[in-house]
N, C-alpha and C positions, 0 to 999 in steps of 0.2 A: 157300445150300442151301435149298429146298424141304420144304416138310414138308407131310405128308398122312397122316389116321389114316383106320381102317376101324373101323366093330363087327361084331364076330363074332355071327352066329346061331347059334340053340338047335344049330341042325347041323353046326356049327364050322366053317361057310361064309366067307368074308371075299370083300367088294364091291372089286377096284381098283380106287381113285379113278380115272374119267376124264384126266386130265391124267397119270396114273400110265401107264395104258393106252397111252396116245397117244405118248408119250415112248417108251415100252419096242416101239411096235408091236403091242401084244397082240392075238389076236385068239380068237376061241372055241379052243378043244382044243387052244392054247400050251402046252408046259410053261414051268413057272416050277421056279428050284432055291430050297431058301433054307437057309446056313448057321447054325449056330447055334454061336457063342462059348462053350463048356462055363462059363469059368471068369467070364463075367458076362452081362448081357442082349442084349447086340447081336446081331440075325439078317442075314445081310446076302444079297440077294434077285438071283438072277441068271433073267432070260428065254432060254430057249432056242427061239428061235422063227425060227429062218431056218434052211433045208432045204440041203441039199449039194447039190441044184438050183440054188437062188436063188446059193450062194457060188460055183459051178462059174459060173455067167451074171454075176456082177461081175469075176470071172476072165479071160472072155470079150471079157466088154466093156473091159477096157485096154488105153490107147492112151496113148502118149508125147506127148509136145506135137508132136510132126511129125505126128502122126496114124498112124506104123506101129506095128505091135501088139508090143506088150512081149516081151522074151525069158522063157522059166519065173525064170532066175535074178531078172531086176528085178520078173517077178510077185509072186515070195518073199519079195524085198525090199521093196518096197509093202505086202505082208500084213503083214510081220512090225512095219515101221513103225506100220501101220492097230494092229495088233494094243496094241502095246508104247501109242499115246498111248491108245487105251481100256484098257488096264487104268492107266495112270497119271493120268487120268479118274475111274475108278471107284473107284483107293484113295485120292484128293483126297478125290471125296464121302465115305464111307466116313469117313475122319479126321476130315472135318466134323461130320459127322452125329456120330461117337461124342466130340468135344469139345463139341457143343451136351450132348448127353444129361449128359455130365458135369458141364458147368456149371448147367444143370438141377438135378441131384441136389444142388450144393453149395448151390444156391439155395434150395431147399425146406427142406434141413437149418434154412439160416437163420431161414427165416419161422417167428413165432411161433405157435402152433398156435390 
């Protein structure tokens, strides 16, 4: 897993790192969502940056290995696939991420001050 911080400005601004950007696709006027875990630290940061344009033209664009165009049902099927290994992607990282941060905190406990 990947680690990348930001500083916040006096205007509670924050810079995506580059490589944060580029991975997510960011581009000016993106929204970004970001949750926030009530009962400890973790935020966990989702891009909303592809239009019901862009998804209706990936929709479009499939094609079966013969090259004829997909019925709705196996387009649904496809999505729901695409769908299902990114969110099984995102709560991989996600567990990562919040096992580093833990092991972190039990680390720092350790060090003598």
């Amino acid at each position: 897993m990947s680690h990348y911080q930001a500083k916040m400005s006096s205007k509670g601004q924050l810079t995506v790192p580059a490589p944060v950007r580029e991975h997510f696709d960011l581009k000016t006027g993106d929204i970004v969502d970001f949750y926030v875990d009530e009962t400890e630290r973790p935020v966990r940061m989702v891009a909303r940056n592809k239009s019901l344009v862009e998804l209706a033209g990936m929709l479009d664009a499939y094609r079966l290995p013969g090259g004829h165009a997909g019925t709705i049902a196996e387009m649904k099927e496809a999505v729901g696939e695409y769908l299902a290994e990114k969110h099984e992607r995102i709560s991989r990282e996600w567990n990562e991420w919040h096992e580093f941060q833990q092991w972190k905190r039990r680390r720092d406990k350790r060090r003598p001050v």
